[in-house]
N, C-alpha and C positions, 0 to 999 in steps of 0.2 A: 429357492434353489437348494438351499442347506438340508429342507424336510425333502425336496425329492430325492440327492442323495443317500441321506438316511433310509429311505423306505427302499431303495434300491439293492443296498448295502444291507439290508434287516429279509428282503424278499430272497436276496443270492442265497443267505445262510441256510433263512430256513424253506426255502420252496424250490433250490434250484434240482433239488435231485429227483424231487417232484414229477415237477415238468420234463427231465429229459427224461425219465421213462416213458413219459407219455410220448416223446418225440423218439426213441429208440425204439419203443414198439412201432412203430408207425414209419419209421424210413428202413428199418432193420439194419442200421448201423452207425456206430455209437458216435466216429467222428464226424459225419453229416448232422448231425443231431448236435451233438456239442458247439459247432459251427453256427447253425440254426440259430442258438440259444443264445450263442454271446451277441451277434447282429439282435436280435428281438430286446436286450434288455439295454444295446445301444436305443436302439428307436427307442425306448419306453424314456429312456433320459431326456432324449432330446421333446418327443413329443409332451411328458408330464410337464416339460419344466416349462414349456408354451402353451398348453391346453389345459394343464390340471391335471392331478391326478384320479384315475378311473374308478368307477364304484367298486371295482373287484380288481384288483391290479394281478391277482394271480390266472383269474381268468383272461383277462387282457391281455396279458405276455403269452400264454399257450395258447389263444388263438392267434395272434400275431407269427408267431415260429410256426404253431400248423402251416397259418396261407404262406409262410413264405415259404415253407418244406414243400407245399402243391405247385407253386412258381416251379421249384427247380426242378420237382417230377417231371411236371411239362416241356422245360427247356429240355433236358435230360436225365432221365429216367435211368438208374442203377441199377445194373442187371440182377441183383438181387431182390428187389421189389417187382412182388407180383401183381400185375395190372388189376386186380380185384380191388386191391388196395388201393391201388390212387383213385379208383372210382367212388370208394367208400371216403377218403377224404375230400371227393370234390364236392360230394352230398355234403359233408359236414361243412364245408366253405360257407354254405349258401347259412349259414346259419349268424345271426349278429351278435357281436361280444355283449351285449345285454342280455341274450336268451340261452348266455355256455350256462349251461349245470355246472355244477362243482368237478373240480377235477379230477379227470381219474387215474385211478393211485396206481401204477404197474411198478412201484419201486423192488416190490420183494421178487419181481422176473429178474430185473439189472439187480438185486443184490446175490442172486443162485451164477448169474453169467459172472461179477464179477471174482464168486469165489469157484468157478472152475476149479475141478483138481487139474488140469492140465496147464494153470498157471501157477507158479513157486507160491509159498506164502509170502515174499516181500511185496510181489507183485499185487498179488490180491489186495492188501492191507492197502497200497500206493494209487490201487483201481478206483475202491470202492470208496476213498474217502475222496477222490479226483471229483469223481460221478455221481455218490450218493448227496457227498458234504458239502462241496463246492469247491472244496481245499483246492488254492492253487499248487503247483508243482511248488515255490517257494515256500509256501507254508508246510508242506508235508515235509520236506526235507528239511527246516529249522525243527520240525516237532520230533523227528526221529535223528537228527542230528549226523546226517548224513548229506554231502553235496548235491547242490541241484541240477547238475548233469545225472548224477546216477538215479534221481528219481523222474527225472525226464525219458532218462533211457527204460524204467521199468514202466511207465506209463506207455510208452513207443510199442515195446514188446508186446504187453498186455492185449495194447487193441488190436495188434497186427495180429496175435495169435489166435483172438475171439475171430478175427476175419477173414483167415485162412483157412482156419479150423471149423469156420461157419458153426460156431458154439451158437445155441440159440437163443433166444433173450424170450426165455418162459420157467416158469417152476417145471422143475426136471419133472421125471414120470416116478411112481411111487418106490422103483426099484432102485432109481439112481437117488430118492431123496437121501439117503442117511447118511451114503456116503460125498454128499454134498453140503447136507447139514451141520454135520462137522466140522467142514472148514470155516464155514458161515461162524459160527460160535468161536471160534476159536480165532478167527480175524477181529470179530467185536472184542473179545477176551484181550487178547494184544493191544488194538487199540485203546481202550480202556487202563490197560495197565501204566500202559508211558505214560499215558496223559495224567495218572493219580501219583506215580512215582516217575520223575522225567530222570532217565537212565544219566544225561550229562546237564550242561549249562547253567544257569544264575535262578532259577526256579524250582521250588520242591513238586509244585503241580502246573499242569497245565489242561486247564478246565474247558479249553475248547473240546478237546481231545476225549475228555470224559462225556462230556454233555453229547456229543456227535456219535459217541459207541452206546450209549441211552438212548437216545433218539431215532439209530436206528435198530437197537434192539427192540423199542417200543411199535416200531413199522414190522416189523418179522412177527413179532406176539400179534398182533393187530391184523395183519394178513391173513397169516397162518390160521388163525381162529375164525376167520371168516370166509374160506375156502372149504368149509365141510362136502361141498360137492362134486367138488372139482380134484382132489386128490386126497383118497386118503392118509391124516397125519399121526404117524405112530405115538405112542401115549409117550413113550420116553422120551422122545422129540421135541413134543411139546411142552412136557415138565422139567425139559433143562433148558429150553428156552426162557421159562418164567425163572427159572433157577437162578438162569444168569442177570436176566434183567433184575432180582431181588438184591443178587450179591453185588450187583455195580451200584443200586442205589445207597442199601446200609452202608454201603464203604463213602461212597460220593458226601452222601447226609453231614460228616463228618470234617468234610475241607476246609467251614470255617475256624475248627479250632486246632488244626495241624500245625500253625507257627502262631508263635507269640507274640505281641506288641511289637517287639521288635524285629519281628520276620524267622526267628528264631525256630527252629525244626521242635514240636511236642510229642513225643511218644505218647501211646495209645494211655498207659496209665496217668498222665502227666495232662491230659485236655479237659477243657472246661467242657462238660459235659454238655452244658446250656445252650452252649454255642451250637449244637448237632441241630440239623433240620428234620424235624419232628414229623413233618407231612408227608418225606422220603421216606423216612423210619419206618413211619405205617404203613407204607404202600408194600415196602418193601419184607416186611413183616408179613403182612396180607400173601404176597405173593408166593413167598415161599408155602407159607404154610397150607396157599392154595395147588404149590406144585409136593408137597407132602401128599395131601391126599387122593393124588391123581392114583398113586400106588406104586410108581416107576424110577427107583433112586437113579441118581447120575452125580457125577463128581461136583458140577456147577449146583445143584443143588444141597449139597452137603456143605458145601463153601458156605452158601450162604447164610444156612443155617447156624455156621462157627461166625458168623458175622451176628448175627441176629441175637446171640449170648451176648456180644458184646453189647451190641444195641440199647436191650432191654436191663442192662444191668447198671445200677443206679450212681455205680462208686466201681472202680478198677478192684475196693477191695470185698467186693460183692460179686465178682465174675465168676461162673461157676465152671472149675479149671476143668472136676473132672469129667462134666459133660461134654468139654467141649474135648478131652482127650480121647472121651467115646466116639464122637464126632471124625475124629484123626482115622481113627484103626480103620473104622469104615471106610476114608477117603482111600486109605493107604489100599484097601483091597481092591478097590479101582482104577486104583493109578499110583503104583509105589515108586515116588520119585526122591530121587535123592532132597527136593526142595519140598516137601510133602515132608519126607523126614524132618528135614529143618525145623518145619514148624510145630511139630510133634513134638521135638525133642522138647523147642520153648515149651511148650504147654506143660511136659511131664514135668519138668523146671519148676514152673509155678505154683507146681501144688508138693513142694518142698524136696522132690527127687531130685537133688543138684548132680548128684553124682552120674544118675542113668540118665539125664538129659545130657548130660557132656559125653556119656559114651554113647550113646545115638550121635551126636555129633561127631566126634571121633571116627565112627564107620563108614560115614559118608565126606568124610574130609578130601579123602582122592578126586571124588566126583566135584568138588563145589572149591578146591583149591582157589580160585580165580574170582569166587562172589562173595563181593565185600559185606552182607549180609548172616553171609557163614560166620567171619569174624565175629560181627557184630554181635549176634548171637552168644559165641564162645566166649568173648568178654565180658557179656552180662553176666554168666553163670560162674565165669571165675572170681569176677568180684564178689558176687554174693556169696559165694566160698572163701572169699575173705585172701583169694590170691590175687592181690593187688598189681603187683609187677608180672605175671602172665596176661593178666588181664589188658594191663597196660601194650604188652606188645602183640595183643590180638586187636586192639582200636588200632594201630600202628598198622598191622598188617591190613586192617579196616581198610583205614585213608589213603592206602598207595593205590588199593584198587576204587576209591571210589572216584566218579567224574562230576559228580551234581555238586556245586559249591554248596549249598543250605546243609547236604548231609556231611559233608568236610569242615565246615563251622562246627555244627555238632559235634563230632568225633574230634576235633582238636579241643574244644571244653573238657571235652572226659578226659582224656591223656593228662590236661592240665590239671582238671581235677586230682587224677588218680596220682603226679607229681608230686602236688603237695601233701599227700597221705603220706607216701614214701618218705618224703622230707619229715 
């Protein structure tokens, strides 16, 4: 009983976004399909835990939710499915769950449907991990720490707008990809972010949230690279796709040595290096330097390349600042954000500028009043200027705005620290 749950529980994670492509291309709409798919993984409980479970349990559940999607065609057929269609899935009926092929992959249609520009970006972000992840509405809303009426309510919106607006559930045509492509990256980018650095709660990361924005950036590289026929993919496109999948691994590689024995927050120069997973490193290494030579820079690819300094360098006092300052200017001509600055400023910092990394901070101060990061920043570089009590009530001004307890531990050590200096 215990291994069917298990394997039920380990199949939702990693195949359920799978299969409902496969069942969203096939009824052409998303709550029919979702429907489909929680009944089929019922049966699969009740039937494994009586019969066994099946040679291929992934094929087993998507043919099970097919026939039952051809039952309800029959009983009642949804005026949006065209009868071609259910004639091609009654042929496929006749086929027995020992003779399905491997499943086929339609995730990167439902990942373009769910990053429509005509839905918000909260929405997108609440869609795509509903549909692609599995994530229940309760889980998305503990990961983004927002209640689960409001994430219920943008899940409601979402489909309702996909099914008014009859958005299509295919890779858009090559005029709408880039501006679709976009948001796609930039919803994995988000996702990704929370779950490395969790904006509030009792955790510094949260690793579903990471692994899930990998997993399906590794589906969109993986697609995208095997559609050369079907729609032309522009080079930049495709190079800040690997871009970002490089930059979420080097940073990810890194999670084991983020807190200390004692759960304790480590700064990047402060981690046991040892700790970093070496196989991400490479891969991620690889990737970049394989979205280097496509020829087509992009922000996500510059990123990750200021990761990949860090990666490769053996000791915090071996990091090579001013490459990676070089690295900034570039980004900056891409995309000059106040939080661009930020990190700029760290970096000019580093390689002994205390003074122009505090006024780069300084000019962006208006913009980032309100991110505790800003502070946090300001503080280092006033201490290492040896202004202790500035310093001190820039961690202060840290801690009011920060919500994650792990980074509030932290920053009350340093104040305490920097106490007894003054003392």
């Amino acid at each position: 009983m215990n291994e069917v749950h298990s394997l039920i529980d380990e199949l939702h994670r990693r195949e359920y976004g799978q299969i409902l492509s496969v069942l969203v291309v096939m009824a052409g709409d998303l709550g029919i399909a979702e429907e489909i798919l929680q009944d089929a993984f019922l049966i699969a409980l009740e039937n494994w835990t009586k019969k066994g479970i099946p040679r291929k349990p992934g094929a087993w559940l998507t043919t099970v939710a097919r026939n039952k999607l051809i039952d309800r065609f029959r009983k009642k057929r949804p005026d949006s499915v065209d009868p071609s269609i259910l004639e091609e899935l009654i042929k496929m009926e006749e086929q027995s769950i020992e003779d399905d092929q491997e499943i086929p992959d339609e995730r990167l249609k439902l990942i373009f449907t769910c990053c429509h520009p005509s839905l918000s970006t909260e929405q997108q972000i609440a869609i795509t991990l509903h549909t692609l992840g599995g994530l229940s509405t309760a889980e998305i809303a503990s990961a983004f720490l927002v209640p689960i009426p409001t994430i219920a309510q943008r899940l409601v919106r979402a489909k309702r707008k996909i099914r008014e607006e009859k958005i299509p559930y295919s890779v858009p045509s090559t005029e709408q990809l880039a501006e679709r492509m976009n948001s796609v990256l930039t919803v994995l980018y988000l996702i990704f972010t929370e779950g490395y650095a969790s904006t509030a709660g009792d955790k510094l990361m949260r690793g579903n949230l990471c692994e899930e924005a990998i997993r399906l950036c590794r589906v969109l590289e993986l697609l995208v690279r095997n559609i050369p026929t079907k729609i032309e993919i522009p080079q930049i496109q495709y190079s800040e796709i690997l871009g970002l999948l490089s930059l979420m691994l080097l940073n990810h590689s890194r999670r084991n040595a983020r807190l200390g024995k004692n759960g304790e927050l480590k700064l990047l120069n402060e981690q046991n290096r040892s700790l970093w997973v070496q196989d991400e490193i490479q891969e991620g290494l690889t990737l970049v330097e394989k979205a280097f030579h496509i020829g087509h820079l992009g922000p996500y690819q510059i990123q990750a390349a200021i990761s990949a300094l860090h990666s490769k360098s053996p000791g915090p006092e071996y990091t090579s600042w001013k490459e990676i300052i070089h690295f900034y200017k570039i980004l900056l001509s891409f995309m000059d954000t106040p939080v661009i600055r930020l990190n700029y400023a760290v970096a000019v910092s580093m390689v002994g500028d205390l003074q122009e990394g505090l006024s780069i901070l300084d000019s962006v101060h208006a913009d980032l009043e309100a991110f505790a990061p800003f502070y946090l920043a300001k503080a280092d570089i006033l201490f290492r200027m040896s202004k202790i009590q500035e310093a001190k009530e820039s961690y202060r001004d840290a801690l009011e705005l920060t919500q994650n307890e792990v980074e509030k531990d932290f920053i009350r050590k340093k104040i305490c620290s920097l106490e007894e200096e003054i003392d």
